[in-house]
PDB file of N, H, CA, C and O in Angstrom:
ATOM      1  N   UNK A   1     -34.014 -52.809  10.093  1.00  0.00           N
ATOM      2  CA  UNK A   1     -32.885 -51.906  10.161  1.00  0.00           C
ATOM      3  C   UNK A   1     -32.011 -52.278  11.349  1.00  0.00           C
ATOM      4  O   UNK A   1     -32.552 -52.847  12.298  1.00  0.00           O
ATOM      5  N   UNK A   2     -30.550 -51.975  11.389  1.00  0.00           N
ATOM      6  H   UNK A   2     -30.111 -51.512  10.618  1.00  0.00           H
ATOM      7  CA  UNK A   2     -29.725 -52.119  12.398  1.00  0.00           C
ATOM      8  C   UNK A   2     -30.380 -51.134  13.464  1.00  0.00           C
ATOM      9  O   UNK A   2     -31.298 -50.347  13.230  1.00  0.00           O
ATOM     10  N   UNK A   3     -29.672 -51.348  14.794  1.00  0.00           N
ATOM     11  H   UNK A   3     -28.927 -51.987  14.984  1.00  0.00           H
ATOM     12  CA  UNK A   3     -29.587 -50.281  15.609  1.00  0.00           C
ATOM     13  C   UNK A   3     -28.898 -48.982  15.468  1.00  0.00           C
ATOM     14  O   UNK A   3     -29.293 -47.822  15.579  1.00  0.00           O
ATOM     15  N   UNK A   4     -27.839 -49.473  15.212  1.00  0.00           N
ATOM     16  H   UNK A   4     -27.519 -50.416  15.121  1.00  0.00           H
ATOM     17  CA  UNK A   4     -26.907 -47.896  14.168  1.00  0.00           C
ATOM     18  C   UNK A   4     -27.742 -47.554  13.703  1.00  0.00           C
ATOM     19  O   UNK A   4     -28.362 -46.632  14.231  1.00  0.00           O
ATOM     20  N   UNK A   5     -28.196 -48.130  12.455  1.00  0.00           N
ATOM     21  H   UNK A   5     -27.692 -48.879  12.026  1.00  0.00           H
ATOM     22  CA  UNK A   5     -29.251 -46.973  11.276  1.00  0.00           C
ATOM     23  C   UNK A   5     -30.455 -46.694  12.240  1.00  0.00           C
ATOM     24  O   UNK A   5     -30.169 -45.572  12.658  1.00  0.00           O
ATOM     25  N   UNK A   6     -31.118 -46.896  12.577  1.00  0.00           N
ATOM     26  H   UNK A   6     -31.350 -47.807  12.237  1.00  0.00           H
ATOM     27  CA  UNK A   6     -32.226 -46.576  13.377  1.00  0.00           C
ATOM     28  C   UNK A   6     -31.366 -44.833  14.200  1.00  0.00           C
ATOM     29  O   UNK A   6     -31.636 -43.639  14.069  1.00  0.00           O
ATOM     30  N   UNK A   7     -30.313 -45.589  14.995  1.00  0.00           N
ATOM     31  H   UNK A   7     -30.094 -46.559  15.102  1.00  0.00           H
ATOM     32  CA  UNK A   7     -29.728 -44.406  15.897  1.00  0.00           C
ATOM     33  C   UNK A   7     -29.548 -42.943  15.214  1.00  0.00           C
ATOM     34  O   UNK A   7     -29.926 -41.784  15.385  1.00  0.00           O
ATOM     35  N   UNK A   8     -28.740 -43.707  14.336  1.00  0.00           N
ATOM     36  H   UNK A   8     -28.432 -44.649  14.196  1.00  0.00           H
ATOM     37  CA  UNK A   8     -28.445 -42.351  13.332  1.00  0.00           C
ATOM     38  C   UNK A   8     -29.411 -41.431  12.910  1.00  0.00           C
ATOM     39  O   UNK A   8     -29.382 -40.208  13.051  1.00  0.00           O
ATOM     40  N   UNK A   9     -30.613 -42.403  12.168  1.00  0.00           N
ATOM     41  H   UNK A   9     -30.636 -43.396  12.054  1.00  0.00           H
ATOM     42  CA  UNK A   9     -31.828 -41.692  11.561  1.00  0.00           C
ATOM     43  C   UNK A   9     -32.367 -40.903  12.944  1.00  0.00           C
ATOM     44  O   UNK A   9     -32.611 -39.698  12.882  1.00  0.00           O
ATOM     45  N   UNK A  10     -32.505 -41.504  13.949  1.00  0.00           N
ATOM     46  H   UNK A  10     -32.307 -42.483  14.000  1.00  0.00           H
ATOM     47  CA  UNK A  10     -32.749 -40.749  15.166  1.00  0.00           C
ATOM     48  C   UNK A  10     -32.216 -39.333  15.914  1.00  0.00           C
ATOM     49  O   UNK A  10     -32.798 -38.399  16.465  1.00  0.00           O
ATOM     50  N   UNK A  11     -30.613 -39.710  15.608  1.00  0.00           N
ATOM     51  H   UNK A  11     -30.140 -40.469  15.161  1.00  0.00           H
ATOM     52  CA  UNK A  11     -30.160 -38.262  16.407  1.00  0.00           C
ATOM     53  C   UNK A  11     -30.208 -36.971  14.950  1.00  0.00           C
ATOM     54  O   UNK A  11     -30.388 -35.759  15.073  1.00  0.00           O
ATOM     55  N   UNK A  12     -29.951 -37.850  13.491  1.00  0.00           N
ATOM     56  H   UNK A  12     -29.805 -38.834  13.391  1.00  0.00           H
ATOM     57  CA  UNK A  12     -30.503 -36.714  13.137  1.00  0.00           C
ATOM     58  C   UNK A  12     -31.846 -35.935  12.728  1.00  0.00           C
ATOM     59  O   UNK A  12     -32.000 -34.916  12.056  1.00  0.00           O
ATOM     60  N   UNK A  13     -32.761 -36.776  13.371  1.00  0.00           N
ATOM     61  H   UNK A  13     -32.636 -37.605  13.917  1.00  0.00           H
ATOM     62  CA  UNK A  13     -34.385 -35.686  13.598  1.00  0.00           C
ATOM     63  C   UNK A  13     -33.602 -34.887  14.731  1.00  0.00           C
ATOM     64  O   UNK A  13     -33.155 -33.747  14.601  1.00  0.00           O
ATOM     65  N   UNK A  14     -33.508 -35.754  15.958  1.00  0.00           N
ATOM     66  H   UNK A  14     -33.870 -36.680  16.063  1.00  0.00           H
ATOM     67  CA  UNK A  14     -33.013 -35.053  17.006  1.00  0.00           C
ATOM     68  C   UNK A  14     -32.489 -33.530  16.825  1.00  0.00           C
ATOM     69  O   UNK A  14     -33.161 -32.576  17.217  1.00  0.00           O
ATOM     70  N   UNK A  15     -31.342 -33.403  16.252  1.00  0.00           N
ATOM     71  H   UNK A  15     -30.797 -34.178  15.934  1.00  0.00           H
ATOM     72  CA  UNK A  15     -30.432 -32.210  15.813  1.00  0.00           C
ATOM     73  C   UNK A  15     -31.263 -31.337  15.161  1.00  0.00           C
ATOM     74  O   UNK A  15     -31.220 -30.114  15.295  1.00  0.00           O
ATOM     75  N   UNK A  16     -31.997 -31.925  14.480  1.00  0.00           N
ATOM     76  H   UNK A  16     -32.032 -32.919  14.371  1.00  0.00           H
ATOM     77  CA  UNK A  16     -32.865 -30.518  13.643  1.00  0.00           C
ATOM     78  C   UNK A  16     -33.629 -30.120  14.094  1.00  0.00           C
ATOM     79  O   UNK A  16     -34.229 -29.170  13.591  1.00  0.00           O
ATOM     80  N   UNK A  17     -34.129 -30.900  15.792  1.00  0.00           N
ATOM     81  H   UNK A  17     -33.641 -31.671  16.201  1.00  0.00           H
ATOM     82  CA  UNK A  17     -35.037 -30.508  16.482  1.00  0.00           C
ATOM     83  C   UNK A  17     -34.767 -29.964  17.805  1.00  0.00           C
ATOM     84  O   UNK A  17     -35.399 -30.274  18.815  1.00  0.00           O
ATOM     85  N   UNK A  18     -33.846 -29.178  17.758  1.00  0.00           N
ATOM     86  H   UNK A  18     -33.332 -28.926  16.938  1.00  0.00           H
ATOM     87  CA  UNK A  18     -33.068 -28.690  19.295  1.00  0.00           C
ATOM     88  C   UNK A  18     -33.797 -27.976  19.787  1.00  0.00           C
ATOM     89  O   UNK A  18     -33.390 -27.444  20.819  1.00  0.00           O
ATOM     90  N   UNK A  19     -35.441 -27.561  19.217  1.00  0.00           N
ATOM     91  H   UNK A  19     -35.771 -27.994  18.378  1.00  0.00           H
ATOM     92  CA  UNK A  19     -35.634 -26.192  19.931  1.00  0.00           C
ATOM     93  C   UNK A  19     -36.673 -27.257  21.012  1.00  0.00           C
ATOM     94  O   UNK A  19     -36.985 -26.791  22.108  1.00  0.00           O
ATOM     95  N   UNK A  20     -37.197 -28.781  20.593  1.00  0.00           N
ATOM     96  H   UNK A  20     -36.943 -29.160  19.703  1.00  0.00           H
ATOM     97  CA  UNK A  20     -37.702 -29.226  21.344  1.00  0.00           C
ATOM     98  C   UNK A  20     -37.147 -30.016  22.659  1.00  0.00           C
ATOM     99  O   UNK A  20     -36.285 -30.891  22.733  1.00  0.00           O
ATOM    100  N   UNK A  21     -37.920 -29.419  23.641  1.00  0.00           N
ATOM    101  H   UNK A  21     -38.620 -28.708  23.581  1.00  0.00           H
ATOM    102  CA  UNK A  21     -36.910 -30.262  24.772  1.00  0.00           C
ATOM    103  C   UNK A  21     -37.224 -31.594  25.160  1.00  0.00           C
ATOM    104  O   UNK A  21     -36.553 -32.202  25.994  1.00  0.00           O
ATOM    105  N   UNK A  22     -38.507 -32.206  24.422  1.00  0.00           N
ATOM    106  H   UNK A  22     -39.052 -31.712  23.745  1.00  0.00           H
ATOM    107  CA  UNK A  22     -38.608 -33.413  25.058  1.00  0.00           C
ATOM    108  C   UNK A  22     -38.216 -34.543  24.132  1.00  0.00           C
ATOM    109  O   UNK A  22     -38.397 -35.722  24.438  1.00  0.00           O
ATOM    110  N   UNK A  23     -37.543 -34.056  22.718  1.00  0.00           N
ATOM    111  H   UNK A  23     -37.396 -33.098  22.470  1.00  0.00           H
ATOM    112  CA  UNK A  23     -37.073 -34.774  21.934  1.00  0.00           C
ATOM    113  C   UNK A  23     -35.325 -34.764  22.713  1.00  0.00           C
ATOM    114  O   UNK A  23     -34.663 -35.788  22.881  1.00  0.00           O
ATOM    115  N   UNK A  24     -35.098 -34.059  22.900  1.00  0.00           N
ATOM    116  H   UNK A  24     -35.635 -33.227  22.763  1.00  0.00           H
ATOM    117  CA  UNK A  24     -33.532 -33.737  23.435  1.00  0.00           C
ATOM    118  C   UNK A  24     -33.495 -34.546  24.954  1.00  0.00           C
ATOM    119  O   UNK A  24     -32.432 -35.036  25.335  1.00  0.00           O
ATOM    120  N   UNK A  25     -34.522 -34.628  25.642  1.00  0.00           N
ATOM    121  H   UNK A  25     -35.386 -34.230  25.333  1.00  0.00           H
ATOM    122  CA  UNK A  25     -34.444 -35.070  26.909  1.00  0.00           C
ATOM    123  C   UNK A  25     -34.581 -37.015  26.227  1.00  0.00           C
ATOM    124  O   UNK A  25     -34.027 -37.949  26.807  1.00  0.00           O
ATOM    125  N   UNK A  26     -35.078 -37.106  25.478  1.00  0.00           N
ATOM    126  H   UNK A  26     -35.528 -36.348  25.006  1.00  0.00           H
ATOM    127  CA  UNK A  26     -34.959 -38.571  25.224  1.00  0.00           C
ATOM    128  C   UNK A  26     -34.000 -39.077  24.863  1.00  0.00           C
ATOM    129  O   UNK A  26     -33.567 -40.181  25.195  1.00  0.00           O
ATOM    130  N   UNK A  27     -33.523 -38.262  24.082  1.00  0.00           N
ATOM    131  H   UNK A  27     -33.874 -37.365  23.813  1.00  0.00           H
ATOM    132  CA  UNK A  27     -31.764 -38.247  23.361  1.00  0.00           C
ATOM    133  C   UNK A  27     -31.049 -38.508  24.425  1.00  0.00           C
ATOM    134  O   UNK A  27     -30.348 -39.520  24.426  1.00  0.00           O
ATOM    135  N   UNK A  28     -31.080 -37.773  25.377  1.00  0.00           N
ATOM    136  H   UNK A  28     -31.649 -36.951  25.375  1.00  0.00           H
ATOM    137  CA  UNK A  28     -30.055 -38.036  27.220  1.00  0.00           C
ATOM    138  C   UNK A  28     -30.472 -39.084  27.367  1.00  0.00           C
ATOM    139  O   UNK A  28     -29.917 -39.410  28.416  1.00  0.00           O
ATOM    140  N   UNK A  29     -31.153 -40.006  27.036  1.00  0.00           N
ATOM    141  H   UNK A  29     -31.604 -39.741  26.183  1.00  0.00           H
ATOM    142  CA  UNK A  29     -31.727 -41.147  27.949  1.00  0.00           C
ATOM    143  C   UNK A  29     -31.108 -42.064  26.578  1.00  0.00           C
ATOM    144  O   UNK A  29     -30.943 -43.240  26.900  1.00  0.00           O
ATOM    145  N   UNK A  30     -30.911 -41.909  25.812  1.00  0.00           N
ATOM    146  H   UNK A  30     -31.045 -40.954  25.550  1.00  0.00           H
ATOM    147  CA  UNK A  30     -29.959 -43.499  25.199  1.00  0.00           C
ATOM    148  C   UNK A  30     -29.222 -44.078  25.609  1.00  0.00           C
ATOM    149  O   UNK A  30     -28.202 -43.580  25.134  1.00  0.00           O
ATOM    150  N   UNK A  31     -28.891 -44.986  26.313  1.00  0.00           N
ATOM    151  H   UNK A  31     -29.720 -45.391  26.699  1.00  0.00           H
ATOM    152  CA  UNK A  31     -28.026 -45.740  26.911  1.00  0.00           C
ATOM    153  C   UNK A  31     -27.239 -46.029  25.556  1.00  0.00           C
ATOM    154  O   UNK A  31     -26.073 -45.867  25.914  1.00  0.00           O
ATOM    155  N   UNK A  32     -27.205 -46.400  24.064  1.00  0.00           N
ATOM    156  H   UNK A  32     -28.153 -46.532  23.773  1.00  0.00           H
ATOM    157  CA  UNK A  32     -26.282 -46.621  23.392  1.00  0.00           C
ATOM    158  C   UNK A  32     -25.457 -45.662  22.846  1.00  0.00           C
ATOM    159  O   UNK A  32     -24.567 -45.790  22.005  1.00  0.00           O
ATOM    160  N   UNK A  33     -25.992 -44.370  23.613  1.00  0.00           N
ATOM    161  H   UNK A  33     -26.715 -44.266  24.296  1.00  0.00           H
ATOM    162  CA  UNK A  33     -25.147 -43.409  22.558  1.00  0.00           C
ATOM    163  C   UNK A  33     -23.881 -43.400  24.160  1.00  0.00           C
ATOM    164  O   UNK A  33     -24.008 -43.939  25.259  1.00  0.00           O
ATOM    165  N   UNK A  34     -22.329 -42.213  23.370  1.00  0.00           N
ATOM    166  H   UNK A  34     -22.226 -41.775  22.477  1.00  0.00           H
ATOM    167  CA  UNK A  34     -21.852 -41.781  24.660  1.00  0.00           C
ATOM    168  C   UNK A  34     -22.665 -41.190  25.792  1.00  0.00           C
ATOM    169  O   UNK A  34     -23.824 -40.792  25.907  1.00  0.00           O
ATOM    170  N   UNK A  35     -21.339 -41.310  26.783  1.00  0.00           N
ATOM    171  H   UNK A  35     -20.397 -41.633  26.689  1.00  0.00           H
ATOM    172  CA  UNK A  35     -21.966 -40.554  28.040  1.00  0.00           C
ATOM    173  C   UNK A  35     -21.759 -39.273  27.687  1.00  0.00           C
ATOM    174  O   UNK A  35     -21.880 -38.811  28.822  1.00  0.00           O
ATOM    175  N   UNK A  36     -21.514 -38.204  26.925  1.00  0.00           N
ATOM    176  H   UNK A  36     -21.416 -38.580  26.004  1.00  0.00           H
ATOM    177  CA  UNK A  36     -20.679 -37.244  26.274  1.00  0.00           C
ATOM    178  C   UNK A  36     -21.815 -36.573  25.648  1.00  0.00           C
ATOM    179  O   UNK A  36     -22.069 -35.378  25.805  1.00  0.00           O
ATOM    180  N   UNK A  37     -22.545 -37.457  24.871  1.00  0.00           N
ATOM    181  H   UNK A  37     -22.339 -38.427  24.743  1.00  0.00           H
ATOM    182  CA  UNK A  37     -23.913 -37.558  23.945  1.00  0.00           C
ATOM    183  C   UNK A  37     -24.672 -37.024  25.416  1.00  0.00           C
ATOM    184  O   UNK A  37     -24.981 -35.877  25.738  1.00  0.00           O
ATOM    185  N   UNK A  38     -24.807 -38.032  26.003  1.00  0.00           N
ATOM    186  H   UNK A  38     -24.557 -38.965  25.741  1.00  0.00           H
ATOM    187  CA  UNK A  38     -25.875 -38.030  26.799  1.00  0.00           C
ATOM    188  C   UNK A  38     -26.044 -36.304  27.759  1.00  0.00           C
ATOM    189  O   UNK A  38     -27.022 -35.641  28.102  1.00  0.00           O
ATOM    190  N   UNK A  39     -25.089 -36.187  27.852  1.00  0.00           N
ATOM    191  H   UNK A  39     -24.294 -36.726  27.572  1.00  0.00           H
ATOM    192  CA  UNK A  39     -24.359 -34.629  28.519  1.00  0.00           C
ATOM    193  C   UNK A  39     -25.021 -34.097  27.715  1.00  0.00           C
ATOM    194  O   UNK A  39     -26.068 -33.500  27.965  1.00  0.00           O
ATOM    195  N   UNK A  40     -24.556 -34.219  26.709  1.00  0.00           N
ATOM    196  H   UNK A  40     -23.705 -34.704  26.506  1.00  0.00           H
ATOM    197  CA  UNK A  40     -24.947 -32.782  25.704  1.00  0.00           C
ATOM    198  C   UNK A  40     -26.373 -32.734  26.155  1.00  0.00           C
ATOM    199  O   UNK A  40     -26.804 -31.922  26.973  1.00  0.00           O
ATOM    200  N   UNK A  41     -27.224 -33.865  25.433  1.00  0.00           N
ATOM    201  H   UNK A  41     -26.874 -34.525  24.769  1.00  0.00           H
ATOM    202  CA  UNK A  41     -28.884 -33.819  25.155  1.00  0.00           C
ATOM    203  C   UNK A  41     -29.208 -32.730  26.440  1.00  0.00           C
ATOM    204  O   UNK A  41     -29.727 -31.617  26.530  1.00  0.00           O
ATOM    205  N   UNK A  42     -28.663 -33.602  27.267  1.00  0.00           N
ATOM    206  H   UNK A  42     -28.242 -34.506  27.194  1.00  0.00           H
ATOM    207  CA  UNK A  42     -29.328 -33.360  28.830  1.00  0.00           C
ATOM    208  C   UNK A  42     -29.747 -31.926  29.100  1.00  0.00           C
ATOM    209  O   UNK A  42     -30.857 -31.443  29.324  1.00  0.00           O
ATOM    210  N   UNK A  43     -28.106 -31.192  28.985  1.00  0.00           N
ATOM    211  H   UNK A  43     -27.204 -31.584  28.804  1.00  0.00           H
ATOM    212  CA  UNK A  43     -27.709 -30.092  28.680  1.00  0.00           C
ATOM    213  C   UNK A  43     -28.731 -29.177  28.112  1.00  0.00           C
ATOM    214  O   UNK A  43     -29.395 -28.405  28.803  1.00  0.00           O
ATOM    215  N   UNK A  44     -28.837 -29.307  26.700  1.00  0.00           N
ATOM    216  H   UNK A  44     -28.298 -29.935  26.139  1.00  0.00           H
ATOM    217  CA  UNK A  44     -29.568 -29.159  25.790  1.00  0.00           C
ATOM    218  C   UNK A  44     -31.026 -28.976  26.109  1.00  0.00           C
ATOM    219  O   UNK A  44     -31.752 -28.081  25.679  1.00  0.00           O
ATOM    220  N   UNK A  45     -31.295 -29.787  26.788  1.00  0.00           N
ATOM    221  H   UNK A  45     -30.705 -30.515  27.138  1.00  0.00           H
ATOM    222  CA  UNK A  45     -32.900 -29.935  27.349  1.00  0.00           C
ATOM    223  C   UNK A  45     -32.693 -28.916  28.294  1.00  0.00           C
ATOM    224  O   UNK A  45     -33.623 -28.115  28.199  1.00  0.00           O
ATOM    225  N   UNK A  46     -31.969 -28.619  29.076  1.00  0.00           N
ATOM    226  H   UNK A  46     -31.214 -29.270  29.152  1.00  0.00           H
ATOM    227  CA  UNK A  46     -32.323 -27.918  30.232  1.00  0.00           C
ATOM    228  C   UNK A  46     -32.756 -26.712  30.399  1.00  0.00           C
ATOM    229  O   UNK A  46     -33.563 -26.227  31.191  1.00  0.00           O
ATOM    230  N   UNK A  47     -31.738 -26.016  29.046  1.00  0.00           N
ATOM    231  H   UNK A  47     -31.082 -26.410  28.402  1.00  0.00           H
ATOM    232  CA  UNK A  47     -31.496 -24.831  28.645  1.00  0.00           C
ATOM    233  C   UNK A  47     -33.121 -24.747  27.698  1.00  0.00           C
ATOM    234  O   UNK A  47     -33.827 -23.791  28.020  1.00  0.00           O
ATOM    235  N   UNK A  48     -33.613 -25.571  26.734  1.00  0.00           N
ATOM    236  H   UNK A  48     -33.040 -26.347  26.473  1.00  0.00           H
ATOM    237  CA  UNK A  48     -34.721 -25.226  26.470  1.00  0.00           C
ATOM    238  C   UNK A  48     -35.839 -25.239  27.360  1.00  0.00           C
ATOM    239  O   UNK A  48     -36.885 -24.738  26.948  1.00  0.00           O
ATOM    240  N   UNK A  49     -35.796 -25.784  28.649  1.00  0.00           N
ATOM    241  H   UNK A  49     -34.946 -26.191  28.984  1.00  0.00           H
ATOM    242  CA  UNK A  49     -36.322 -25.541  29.711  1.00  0.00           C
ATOM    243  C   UNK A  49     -36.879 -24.413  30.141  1.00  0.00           C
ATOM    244  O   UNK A  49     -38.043 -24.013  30.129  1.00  0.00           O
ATOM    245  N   UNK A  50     -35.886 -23.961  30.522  1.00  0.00           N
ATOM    246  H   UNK A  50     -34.940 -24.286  30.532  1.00  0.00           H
ATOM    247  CA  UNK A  50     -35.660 -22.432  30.968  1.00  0.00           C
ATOM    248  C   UNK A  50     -35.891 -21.184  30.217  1.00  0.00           C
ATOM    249  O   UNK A  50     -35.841 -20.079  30.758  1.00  0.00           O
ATOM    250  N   UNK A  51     -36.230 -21.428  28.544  1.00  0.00           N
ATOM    251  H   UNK A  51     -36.271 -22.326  28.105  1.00  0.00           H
ATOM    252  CA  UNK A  51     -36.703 -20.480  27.971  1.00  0.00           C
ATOM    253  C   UNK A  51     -38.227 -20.158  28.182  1.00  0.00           C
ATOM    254  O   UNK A  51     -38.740 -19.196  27.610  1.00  0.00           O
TER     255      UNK A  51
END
């Protein structure tokens, strides 16, 4: 598989998996996605953190 398809198939487990934070904290750590992406995940993780 490409890296795209791999990525893709990736962020969307990712997305369906927002309630986990250590899937979301890996998501922040792609260097191929945006820095924008990477915000979000990060984001994302933090807040499931804190629940």
């Amino acid at each position: 598989m490409t890296t795209i398809l791999l990525l893709l198939i990736s962020l969307s487990f990712i997305t369906r998996e927002q309630n986990n934070p250590e899937l979301l904290h890996q998501a922040a750590q792609l260097e191929a996605l945006p820095e924008s992406w990477r915000d979000y995940f990060q984001e994302q993780s933090r807040r499931q953190d804190m629940k």
